[in-house]
C-alpha positions as CSV (number, residue, x, y, z in Angstrom):
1,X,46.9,-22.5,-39.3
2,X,49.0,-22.8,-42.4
3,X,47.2,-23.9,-45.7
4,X,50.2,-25.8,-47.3
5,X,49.9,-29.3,-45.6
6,X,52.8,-30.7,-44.7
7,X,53.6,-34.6,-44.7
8,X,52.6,-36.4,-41.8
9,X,55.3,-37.0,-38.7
10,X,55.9,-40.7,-38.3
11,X,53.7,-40.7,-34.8
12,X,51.3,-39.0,-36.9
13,X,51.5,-41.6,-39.8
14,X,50.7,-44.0,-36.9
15,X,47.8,-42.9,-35.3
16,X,46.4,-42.6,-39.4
17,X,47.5,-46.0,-39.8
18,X,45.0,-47.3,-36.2
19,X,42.5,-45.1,-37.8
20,X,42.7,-47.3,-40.9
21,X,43.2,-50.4,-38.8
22,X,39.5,-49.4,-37.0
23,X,37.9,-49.0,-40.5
24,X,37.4,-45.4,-40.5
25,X,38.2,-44.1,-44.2
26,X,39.6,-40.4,-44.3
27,X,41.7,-38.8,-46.3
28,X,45.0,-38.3,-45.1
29,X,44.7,-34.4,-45.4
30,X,41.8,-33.9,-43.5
31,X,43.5,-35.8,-40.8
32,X,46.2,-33.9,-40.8
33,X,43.8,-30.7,-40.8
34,X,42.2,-32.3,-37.7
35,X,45.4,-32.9,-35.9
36,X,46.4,-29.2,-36.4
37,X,43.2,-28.0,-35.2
38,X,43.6,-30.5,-31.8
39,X,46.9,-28.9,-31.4
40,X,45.7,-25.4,-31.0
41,X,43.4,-26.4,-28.7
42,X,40.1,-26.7,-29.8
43,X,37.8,-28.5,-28.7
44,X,36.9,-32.0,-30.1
45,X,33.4,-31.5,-29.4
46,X,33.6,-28.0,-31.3
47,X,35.3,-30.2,-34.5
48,X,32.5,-32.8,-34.3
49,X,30.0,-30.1,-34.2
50,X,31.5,-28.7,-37.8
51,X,31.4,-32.1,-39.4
52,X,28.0,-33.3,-38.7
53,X,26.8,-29.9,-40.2
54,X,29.4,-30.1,-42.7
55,X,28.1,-33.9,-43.9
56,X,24.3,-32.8,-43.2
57,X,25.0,-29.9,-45.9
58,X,26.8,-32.6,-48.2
59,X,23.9,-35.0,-47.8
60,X,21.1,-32.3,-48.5
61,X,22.8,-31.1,-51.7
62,X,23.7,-34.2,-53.0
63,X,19.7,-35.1,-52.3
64,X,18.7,-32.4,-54.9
């Protein structure tokens, strides 16, 4: 996976725009990052499994 994140393709920029529509706020590069990683074939459940543990770390340091 590259680290310089290139724009979003216009059926990209869609599927961003339905996440917007269904009130889910993201930034538009970590979408991006999570397209990439969708297209080499992980698995969603893998990704989902990084983010809760990724946001339970966020909420216990912003706790202290």
């Amino acid at each position: 996976m590259s680290t310089d994140i290139t724009p979003l393709k216009v059926d990209e920029v869609q599927l961003y725009e339905l996440a917007r529509l269904a009130n889910l706020t993201i930034d538009e590069r970590i979408f991006k990052i999570l397209l990439e990683l969708l297209k080499l074939n992980i698995k969603p459940e893998a990704i989902l499994q990084v983010l809760k543990v990724l946001a339970k770390q966020g909420q216990s340091s912003a706790d202290k």
